[in-house]
KEKE-3310 file (N, C-alpha, C; in steps of 0.2 Angstrom, whole numbers, plus 5000, padded with zeros to 4 digits):
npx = (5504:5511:5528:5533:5530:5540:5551:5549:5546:5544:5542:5554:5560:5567:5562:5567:5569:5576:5591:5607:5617:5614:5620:5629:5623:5610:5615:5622:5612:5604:5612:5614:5609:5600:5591:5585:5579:5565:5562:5557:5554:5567:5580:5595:5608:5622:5633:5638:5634:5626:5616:5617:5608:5596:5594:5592:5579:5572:5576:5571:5558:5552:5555:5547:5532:5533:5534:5539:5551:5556:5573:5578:5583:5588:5581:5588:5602:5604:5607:5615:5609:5596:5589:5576:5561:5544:5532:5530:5521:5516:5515:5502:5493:5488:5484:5486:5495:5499:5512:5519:5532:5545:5561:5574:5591:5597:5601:5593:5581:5566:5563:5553:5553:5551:5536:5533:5535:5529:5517:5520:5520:5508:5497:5506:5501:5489:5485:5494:5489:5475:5466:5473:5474:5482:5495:5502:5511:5517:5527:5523:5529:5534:5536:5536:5535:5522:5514:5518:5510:5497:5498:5497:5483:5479:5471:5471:5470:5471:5478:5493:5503:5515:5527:5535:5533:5527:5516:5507:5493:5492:5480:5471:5461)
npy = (5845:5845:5845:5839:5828:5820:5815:5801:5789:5775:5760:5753:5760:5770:5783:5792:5805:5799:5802:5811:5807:5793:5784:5773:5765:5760:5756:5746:5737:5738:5729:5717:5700:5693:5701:5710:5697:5697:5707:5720:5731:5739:5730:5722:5735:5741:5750:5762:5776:5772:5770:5782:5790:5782:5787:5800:5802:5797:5806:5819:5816:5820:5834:5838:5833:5832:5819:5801:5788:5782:5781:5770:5767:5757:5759:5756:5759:5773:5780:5771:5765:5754:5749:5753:5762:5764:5776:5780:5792:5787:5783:5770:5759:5770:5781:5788:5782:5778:5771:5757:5750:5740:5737:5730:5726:5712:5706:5710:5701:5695:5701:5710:5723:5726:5725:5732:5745:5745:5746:5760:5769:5766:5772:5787:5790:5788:5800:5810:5810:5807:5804:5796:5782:5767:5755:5739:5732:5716:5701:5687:5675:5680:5677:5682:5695:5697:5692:5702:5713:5708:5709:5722:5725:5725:5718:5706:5712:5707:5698:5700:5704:5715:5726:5714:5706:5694:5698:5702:5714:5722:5731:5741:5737)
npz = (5803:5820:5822:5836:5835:5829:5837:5846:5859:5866:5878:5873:5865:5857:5844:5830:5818:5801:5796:5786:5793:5796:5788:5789:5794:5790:5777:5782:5785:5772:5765:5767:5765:5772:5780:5769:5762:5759:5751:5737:5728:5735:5736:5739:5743:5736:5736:5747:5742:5735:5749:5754:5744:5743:5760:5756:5750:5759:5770:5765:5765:5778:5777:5767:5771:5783:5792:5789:5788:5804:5810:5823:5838:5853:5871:5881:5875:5869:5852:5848:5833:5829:5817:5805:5802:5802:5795:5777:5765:5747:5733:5728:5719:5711:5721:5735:5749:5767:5769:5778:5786:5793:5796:5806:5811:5813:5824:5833:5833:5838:5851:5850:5846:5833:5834:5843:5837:5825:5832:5836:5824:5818:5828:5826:5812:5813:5818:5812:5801:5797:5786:5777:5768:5777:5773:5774:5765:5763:5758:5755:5761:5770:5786:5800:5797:5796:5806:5814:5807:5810:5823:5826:5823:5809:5793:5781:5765:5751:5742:5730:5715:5714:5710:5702:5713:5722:5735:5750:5754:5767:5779:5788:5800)
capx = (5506:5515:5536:5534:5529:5543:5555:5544:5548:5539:5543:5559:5562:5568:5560:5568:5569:5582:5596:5613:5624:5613:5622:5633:5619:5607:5620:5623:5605:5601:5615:5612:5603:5596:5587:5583:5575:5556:5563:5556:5560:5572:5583:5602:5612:5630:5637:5635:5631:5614:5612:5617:5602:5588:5594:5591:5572:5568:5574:5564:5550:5551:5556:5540:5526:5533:5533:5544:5555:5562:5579:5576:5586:5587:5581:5594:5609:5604:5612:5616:5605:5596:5584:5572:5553:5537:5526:5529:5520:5519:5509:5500:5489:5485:5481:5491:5492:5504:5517:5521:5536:5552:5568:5579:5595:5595:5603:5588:5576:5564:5562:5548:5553:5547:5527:5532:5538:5523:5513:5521:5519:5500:5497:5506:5501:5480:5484:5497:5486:5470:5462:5476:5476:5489:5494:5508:5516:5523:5530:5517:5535:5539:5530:5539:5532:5515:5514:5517:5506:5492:5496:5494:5476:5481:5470:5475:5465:5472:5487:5492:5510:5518:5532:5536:5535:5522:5512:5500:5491:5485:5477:5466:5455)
capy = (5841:5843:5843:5838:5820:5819:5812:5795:5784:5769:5754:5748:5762:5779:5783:5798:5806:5797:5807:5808:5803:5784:5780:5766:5757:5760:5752:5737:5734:5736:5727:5711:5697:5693:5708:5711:5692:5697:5715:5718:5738:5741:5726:5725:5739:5737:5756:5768:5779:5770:5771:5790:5789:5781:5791:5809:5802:5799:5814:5823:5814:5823:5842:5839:5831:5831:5811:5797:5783:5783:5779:5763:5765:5754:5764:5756:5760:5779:5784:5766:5764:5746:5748:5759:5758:5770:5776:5784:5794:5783:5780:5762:5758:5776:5782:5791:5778:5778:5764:5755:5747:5740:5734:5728:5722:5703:5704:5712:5700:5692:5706:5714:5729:5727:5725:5740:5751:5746:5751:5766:5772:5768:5778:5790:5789:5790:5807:5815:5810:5799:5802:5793:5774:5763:5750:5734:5725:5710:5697:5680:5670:5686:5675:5685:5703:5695:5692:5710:5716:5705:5707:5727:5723:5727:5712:5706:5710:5702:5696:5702:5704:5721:5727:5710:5704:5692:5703:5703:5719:5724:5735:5745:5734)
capz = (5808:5824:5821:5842:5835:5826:5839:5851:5864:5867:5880:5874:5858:5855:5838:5827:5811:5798:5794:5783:5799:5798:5779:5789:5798:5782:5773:5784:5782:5766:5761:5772:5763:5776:5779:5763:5760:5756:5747:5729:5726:5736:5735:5742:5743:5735:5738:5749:5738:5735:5754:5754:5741:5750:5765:5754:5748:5767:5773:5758:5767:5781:5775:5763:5773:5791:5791:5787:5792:5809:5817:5829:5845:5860:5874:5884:5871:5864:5849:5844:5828:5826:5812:5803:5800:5800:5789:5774:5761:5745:5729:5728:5714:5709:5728:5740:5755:5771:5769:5785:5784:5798:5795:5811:5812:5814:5831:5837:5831:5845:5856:5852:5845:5827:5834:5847:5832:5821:5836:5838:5818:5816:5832:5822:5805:5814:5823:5810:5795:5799:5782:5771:5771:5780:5773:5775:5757:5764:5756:5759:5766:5777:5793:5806:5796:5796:5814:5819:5803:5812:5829:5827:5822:5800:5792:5773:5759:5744:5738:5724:5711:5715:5706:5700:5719:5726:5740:5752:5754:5774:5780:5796:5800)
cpx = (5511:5523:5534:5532:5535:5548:5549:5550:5543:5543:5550:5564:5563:5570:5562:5570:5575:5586:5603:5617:5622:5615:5625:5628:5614:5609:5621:5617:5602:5607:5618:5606:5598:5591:5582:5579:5570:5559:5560:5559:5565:5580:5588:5604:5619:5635:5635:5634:5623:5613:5612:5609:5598:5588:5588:5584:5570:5570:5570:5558:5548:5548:5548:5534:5528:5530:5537:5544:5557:5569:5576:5583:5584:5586:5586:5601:5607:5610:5616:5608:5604:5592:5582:5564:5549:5534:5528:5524:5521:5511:5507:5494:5484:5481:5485:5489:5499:5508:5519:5529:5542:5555:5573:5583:5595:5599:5600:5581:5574:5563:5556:5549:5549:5538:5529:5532:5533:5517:5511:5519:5512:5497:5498:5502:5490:5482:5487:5491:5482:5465:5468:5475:5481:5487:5501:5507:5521:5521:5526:5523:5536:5532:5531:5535:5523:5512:5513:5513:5499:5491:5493:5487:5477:5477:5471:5469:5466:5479:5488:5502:5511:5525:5536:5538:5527:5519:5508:5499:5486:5484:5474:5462:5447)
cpy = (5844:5842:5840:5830:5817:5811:5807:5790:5779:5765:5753:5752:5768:5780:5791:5800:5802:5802:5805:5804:5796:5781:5775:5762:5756:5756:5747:5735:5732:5733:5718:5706:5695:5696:5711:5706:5693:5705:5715:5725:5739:5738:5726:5729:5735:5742:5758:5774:5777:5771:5779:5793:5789:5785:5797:5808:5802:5803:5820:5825:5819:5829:5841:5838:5829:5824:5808:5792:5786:5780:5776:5764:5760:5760:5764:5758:5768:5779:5775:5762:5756:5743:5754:5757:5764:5770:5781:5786:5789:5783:5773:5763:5766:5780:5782:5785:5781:5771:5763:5750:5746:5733:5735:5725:5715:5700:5706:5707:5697:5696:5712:5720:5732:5730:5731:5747:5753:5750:5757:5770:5771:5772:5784:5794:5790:5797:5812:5815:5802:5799:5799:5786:5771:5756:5745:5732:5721:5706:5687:5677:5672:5682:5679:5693:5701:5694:5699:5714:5715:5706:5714:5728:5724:5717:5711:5707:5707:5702:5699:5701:5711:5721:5721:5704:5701:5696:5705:5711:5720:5730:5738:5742:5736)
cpz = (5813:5822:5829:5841:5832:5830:5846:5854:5865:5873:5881:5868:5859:5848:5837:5820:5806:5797:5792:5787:5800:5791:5783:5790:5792:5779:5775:5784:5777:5763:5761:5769:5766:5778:5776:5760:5753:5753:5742:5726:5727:5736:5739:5739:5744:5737:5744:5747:5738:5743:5755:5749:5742:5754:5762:5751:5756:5770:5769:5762:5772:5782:5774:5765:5781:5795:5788:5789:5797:5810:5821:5833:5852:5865:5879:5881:5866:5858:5845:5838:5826:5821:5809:5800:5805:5797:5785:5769:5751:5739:5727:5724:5711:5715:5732:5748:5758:5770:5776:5784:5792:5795:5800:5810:5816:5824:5835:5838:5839:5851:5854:5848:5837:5827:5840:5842:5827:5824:5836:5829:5818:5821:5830:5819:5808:5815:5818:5802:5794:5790:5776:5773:5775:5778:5775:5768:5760:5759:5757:5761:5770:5782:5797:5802:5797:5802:5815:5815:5810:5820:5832:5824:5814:5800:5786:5769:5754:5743:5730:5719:5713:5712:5705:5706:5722:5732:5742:5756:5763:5775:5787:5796:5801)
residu = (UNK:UNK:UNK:UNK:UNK:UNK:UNK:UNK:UNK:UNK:UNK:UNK:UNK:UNK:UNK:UNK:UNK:UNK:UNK:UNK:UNK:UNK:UNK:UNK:UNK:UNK:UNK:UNK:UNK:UNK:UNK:UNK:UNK:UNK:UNK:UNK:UNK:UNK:UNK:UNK:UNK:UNK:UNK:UNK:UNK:UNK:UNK:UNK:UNK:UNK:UNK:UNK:UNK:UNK:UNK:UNK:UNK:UNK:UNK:UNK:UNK:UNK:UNK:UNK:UNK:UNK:UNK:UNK:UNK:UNK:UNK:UNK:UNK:UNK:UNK:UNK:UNK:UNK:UNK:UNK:UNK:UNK:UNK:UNK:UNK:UNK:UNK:UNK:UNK:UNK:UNK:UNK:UNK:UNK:UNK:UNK:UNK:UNK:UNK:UNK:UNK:UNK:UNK:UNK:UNK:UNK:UNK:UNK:UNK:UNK:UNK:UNK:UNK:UNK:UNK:UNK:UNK:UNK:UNK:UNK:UNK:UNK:UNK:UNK:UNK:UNK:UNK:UNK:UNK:UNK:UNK:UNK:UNK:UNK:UNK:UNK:UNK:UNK:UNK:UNK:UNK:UNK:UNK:UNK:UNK:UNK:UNK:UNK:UNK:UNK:UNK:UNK:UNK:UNK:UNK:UNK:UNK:UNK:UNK:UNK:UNK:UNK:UNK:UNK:UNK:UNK:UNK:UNK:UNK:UNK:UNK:UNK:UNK)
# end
Protein backbone atom coordinates (compact mmCIF):
# COMPACT_ATOMS: atom_id res chain seq x y z
CA UNK A 1 0.00 0.00 0.00
CA UNK A 2 0.72 3.50 -0.64
CA UNK A 3 2.34 5.34 2.79
CA UNK A 4 0.78 8.69 0.49
CA UNK A 5 -2.83 7.50 1.93
CA UNK A 6 -1.77 7.55 5.23
CA UNK A 7 -2.51 11.27 5.88
CA UNK A 8 -6.66 12.23 4.11
CA UNK A 9 -8.76 15.20 4.08
CA UNK A 10 -12.34 14.90 3.66
CA UNK A 11 -15.08 17.87 3.76
CA UNK A 12 -14.75 18.81 7.32
CA UNK A 13 -11.75 16.18 8.51
CA UNK A 14 -8.09 16.02 8.46
CA UNK A 15 -7.49 12.26 8.92
CA UNK A 16 -3.79 11.04 10.13
CA UNK A 17 -1.84 8.43 11.60
CA UNK A 18 -2.13 8.00 15.58
CA UNK A 19 0.88 8.60 17.41
CA UNK A 20 2.54 8.64 21.07
CA UNK A 21 1.94 12.61 21.25
CA UNK A 22 -2.25 11.69 21.17
CA UNK A 23 -1.87 9.80 24.94
CA UNK A 24 -3.92 12.93 26.55
CA UNK A 25 -6.77 13.09 24.04
CA UNK A 26 -6.84 8.97 23.83
CA UNK A 27 -7.07 9.16 27.52
CA UNK A 28 -9.75 11.75 27.71
CA UNK A 29 -11.70 9.35 25.40
CA UNK A 30 -11.14 6.12 26.57
CA UNK A 31 -11.67 7.18 29.96
CA UNK A 32 -15.12 8.92 29.34
CA UNK A 33 -18.18 6.78 30.14
CA UNK A 34 -19.79 8.33 28.04
CA UNK A 35 -17.78 7.49 25.14
CA UNK A 36 -17.02 4.21 26.11
CA UNK A 37 -20.97 3.30 26.75
CA UNK A 38 -21.49 0.45 24.06
CA UNK A 39 -17.47 -0.77 24.64
CA UNK A 40 -16.86 -4.50 25.54
CA UNK A 41 -12.80 -5.09 24.90
CA UNK A 42 -11.70 -2.06 25.39
CA UNK A 43 -13.67 -0.61 28.11
CA UNK A 44 -12.58 2.57 30.21
CA UNK A 45 -9.29 3.65 30.63
CA UNK A 46 -8.06 4.29 34.24
CA UNK A 47 -4.15 5.30 33.48
CA UNK A 48 -2.47 6.59 31.10
CA UNK A 49 -0.42 4.07 30.92
CA UNK A 50 -3.22 1.88 29.51
CA UNK A 51 -3.53 4.66 27.02
CA UNK A 52 0.29 4.83 26.29
CA UNK A 53 -0.74 1.00 25.66
CA UNK A 54 -3.46 1.04 23.14
CA UNK A 55 -1.65 3.93 21.51
CA UNK A 56 1.72 1.51 21.10
CA UNK A 57 -0.71 -1.48 19.45
CA UNK A 58 -2.09 1.20 17.03
CA UNK A 59 1.07 2.58 16.01
CA UNK A 60 2.16 -1.31 15.54
CA UNK A 61 -0.60 -1.18 13.09
CA UNK A 62 0.73 1.11 11.03
CA UNK A 63 4.68 0.21 11.04
CA UNK A 64 3.34 -3.63 10.18
CA UNK A 65 0.57 -3.18 7.67
CA UNK A 66 0.58 0.40 6.62
CA UNK A 67 -3.06 0.92 8.01
CA UNK A 68 -4.69 1.80 11.26
CA UNK A 69 -6.68 4.17 13.35
CA UNK A 70 -6.48 7.82 12.45
CA UNK A 71 -6.28 11.07 14.39
CA UNK A 72 -9.64 13.10 13.74
CA UNK A 73 -8.94 16.77 13.35
CA UNK A 74 -11.30 19.64 12.65
CA UNK A 75 -10.25 20.97 9.29
CA UNK A 76 -11.01 24.38 10.78
CA UNK A 77 -8.93 23.65 14.22
CA UNK A 78 -5.63 21.63 12.72
CA UNK A 79 -3.61 20.00 15.31
CA UNK A 80 -6.55 19.95 17.71
CA UNK A 81 -7.30 16.24 18.05
CA UNK A 82 -11.16 15.20 18.41
CA UNK A 83 -11.37 11.60 17.94
CA UNK A 84 -10.04 8.44 16.32
CA UNK A 85 -11.55 5.86 14.03
CA UNK A 86 -10.46 3.83 10.81
CA UNK A 87 -9.96 0.60 9.93
CA UNK A 88 -7.97 -1.69 11.46
CA UNK A 89 -6.39 -5.09 10.79
CA UNK A 90 -8.11 -7.52 13.28
CA UNK A 91 -8.92 -11.30 13.91
CA UNK A 92 -13.03 -11.97 14.01
CA UNK A 93 -14.18 -15.50 14.23
CA UNK A 94 -10.96 -17.15 12.90
CA UNK A 95 -10.69 -14.65 9.70
CA UNK A 96 -8.62 -11.71 9.26
CA UNK A 97 -11.30 -8.90 8.70
CA UNK A 98 -10.68 -4.92 8.60
CA UNK A 99 -12.42 -3.48 11.76
CA UNK A 100 -14.20 -0.10 11.26
CA UNK A 101 -14.35 1.60 14.12
CA UNK A 102 -14.97 5.89 15.40
CA UNK A 103 -14.72 7.37 18.55
CA UNK A 104 -15.49 11.27 18.83
CA UNK A 105 -15.49 13.46 21.55
CA UNK A 106 -18.86 14.19 22.72
CA UNK A 107 -18.63 17.77 21.94
CA UNK A 108 -18.41 16.86 18.38
CA UNK A 109 -21.34 14.90 18.18
CA UNK A 110 -24.08 15.94 15.56
CA UNK A 111 -21.84 17.29 12.96
CA UNK A 112 -21.43 14.68 10.73
CA UNK A 113 -18.04 13.87 11.20
CA UNK A 114 -18.48 10.39 12.42
CA UNK A 115 -20.33 9.26 8.83
CA UNK A 116 -17.63 11.57 6.87
CA UNK A 117 -14.72 9.57 8.78
CA UNK A 118 -16.60 6.21 8.10
CA UNK A 119 -16.79 7.36 4.62
CA UNK A 120 -13.34 8.19 4.47
CA UNK A 121 -11.94 4.64 5.89
CA UNK A 122 -14.02 2.23 3.61
CA UNK A 123 -12.84 4.21 0.67
CA UNK A 124 -9.63 3.31 2.28
CA UNK A 125 -9.80 0.09 3.46
CA UNK A 126 -11.42 -0.77 -0.71
CA UNK A 127 -8.33 0.75 -2.42
CA UNK A 128 -5.53 -0.22 0.42
CA UNK A 129 -6.84 -3.83 0.88
CA UNK A 130 -10.04 -4.66 -1.13
CA UNK A 131 -9.64 -8.47 -0.59
CA UNK A 132 -10.02 -8.48 3.32
CA UNK A 133 -13.54 -7.94 4.68
CA UNK A 134 -14.81 -4.82 6.49
CA UNK A 135 -16.62 -5.08 9.02
CA UNK A 136 -18.61 -2.85 12.02
CA UNK A 137 -19.28 -4.65 15.81
CA UNK A 138 -21.61 -2.31 17.26
CA UNK A 139 -23.47 -2.56 20.20
CA UNK A 140 -27.50 -3.15 19.12
CA UNK A 141 -28.15 0.21 21.76
CA UNK A 142 -25.31 2.24 19.98
CA UNK A 143 -28.27 3.97 17.68
CA UNK A 144 -26.13 6.88 16.70
CA UNK A 145 -23.19 4.10 15.56
CA UNK A 146 -25.91 2.35 13.64
CA UNK A 147 -27.00 5.29 11.71
CA UNK A 148 -23.53 5.96 10.16
CA UNK A 149 -22.83 2.02 9.77
CA UNK A 150 -26.10 2.15 7.67
CA UNK A 151 -25.89 5.35 6.08
CA UNK A 152 -22.30 4.21 4.53
CA UNK A 153 -24.30 1.44 2.82
CA UNK A 154 -22.65 -1.66 5.67
CA UNK A 155 -25.93 -3.77 6.19
CA UNK A 156 -26.14 -6.14 9.49
CA UNK A 157 -25.94 -9.72 9.32
CA UNK A 158 -26.45 -11.20 12.50
CA UNK A 159 -26.38 -10.29 15.88
CA UNK A 160 -24.52 -12.20 17.78
CA UNK A 161 -22.51 -12.40 21.72
CA UNK A 162 -18.92 -11.08 21.20
CA UNK A 163 -16.40 -11.12 23.89
CA UNK A 164 -19.17 -11.20 26.41
CA UNK A 165 -20.91 -8.17 24.48
CA UNK A 166 -24.09 -8.22 22.68
CA UNK A 167 -23.24 -7.28 18.83
CA UNK A 168 -24.47 -6.80 15.80
CA UNK A 169 -22.22 -7.85 13.05
CA UNK A 170 -22.25 -5.32 9.45
CA UNK A 171 -20.95 -5.56 6.85
CA UNK A 172 -20.35 -4.37 2.61
CA UNK A 173 -23.27 -4.79 1.36
Amino acid sequence: MSRTHEHLTSKQLLLRPIHADDVDTVFTLHSDPETQRYTGAIGVLHTRDEARALLSRWEEDWTQHGMGYWAVEPRESPGQMVGIGGVRRKEFEGRLVLNLAYRLSPRTWGRGYATELAQAALRFAHEAAPDIPLVALIHPDNAPSIRVAERIGLKLERTLDYEGVPTRVYRVG
